[in-house]
Steps between C-alpha positions, in 0.01 A plus 500: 500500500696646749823546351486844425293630754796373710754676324323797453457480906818424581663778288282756687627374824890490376444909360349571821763338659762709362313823468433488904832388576730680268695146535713432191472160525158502402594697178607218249217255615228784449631584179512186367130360626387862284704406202330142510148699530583690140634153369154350567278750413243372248511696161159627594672732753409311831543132657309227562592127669804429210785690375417706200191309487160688521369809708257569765434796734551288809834388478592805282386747798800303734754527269422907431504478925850325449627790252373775704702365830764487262513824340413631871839335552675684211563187317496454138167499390447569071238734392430247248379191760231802632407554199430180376271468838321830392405303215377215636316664747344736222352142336359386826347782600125567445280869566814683345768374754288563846423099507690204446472110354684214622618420104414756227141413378335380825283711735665708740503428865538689811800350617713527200354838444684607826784332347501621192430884670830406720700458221401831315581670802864363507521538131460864554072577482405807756253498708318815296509161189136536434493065393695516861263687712191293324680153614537662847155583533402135406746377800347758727120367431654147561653484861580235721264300539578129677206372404591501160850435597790601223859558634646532136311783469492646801888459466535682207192798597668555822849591302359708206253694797824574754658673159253711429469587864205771605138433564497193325798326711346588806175383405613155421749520768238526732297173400862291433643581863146350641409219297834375451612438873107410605559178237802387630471196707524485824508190637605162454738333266519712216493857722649777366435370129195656274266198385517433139215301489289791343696678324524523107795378460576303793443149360782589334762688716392308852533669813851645453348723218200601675755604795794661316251712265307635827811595638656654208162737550 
């Protein structure tokens, strides 16, 4: 399944890469791992784990990641690959558009909520959105908590939060630069890393996710 997460990943990194850098050499490669994101995209607007195959608001939220490094970059990105995401995101989202499903049809969850909110917020939602500030509000009466341990999430939160900035941003701010650091390990083999043992996800991702995600925070 990891196929496109990768690529999604990796084209973030390679639009970063030349956006930071200004280094032309970067330019063709960036280009071409977007124009492989719009050749893949499912025809219900998003991705999933094939090319052109199905959609889901996980995967989907890395690749809208991938297109907003890009465009960030000033590279080619068409208005109709965002718009074909709008869609998508319009059928998995529940409560109007302030919550999102996994796949259209399911129940929505907190994590891909804050991924779904993420995406409206690089598709071009404000932060006056009324579905926005309702999804915010949700994230806000859900913080950090590492005894119910979720990095996706937090992942995601932390990013839509730090855009709308304010009260909000320092509020979760606060509890993030605390909890995070106070759960990294400290001793022994693994120090340094975040234990993945509790996490929702982690069964899945190991200890390289748990670690990556907390630092991305």
């Amino acid at each position: 399944h990891h196929r496109l997460y990768t690529h999604a990943m990796a084209t973030m990194a390679l639009c970063e890469l030349y956006r930071k850098t200004n280094d032309s050499s970067f330019t063709a490669p960036a280009q071409k791992a977007l124009d492989y994101c719009y050749k893949s995209q499912s025809p219900q607007g998003g991705w999933r784990y094939a090319p052109g195959g199905a959609s889901d608001t996980s995967v989907t939220s890395w690749f809208v990641s991938a297109l907003n490094s890009g465009y960030r970059a000033r590279l080619d990105v068409p208005a109709r690959v965002l718009l074909g995401v709008t869609n998508y995101l319009d059928t998995a989202s529940t409560d109007g558009g302030s919550k999102y499903a996994y796949i259209p049809g399911q129940s929505d969850t907190l994590s891909m909520t804050a991924a779904g909110l993420l995406s409206r917020q690089y598709l071009g939602w404000t932060d006056d959105n009324e579905h926005m500030k309702k999804g915010v509000q949700l994230i806000m009466e859900n913080q950090i908590n590492f005894s119910e341990m979720d990095v996706y999430y937090w992942y995601y939160a932390t990013k839509v939060l730090r855009n709308i900035g304010g009260i909000q941003w320092s509020e979760w701010d606060r509890v993030m630069r605390q909890a995070v650091p106070e759960n990294q390990l400290q001793t022994g083999k693994e120090v340094g890393s975040w234990d993945p043992h509790n996490d929702s996800h982690g069964h899945l991702g190991g200890r390289l996710y748990t670690t990556c995600l907390c630092i991305y925070m």
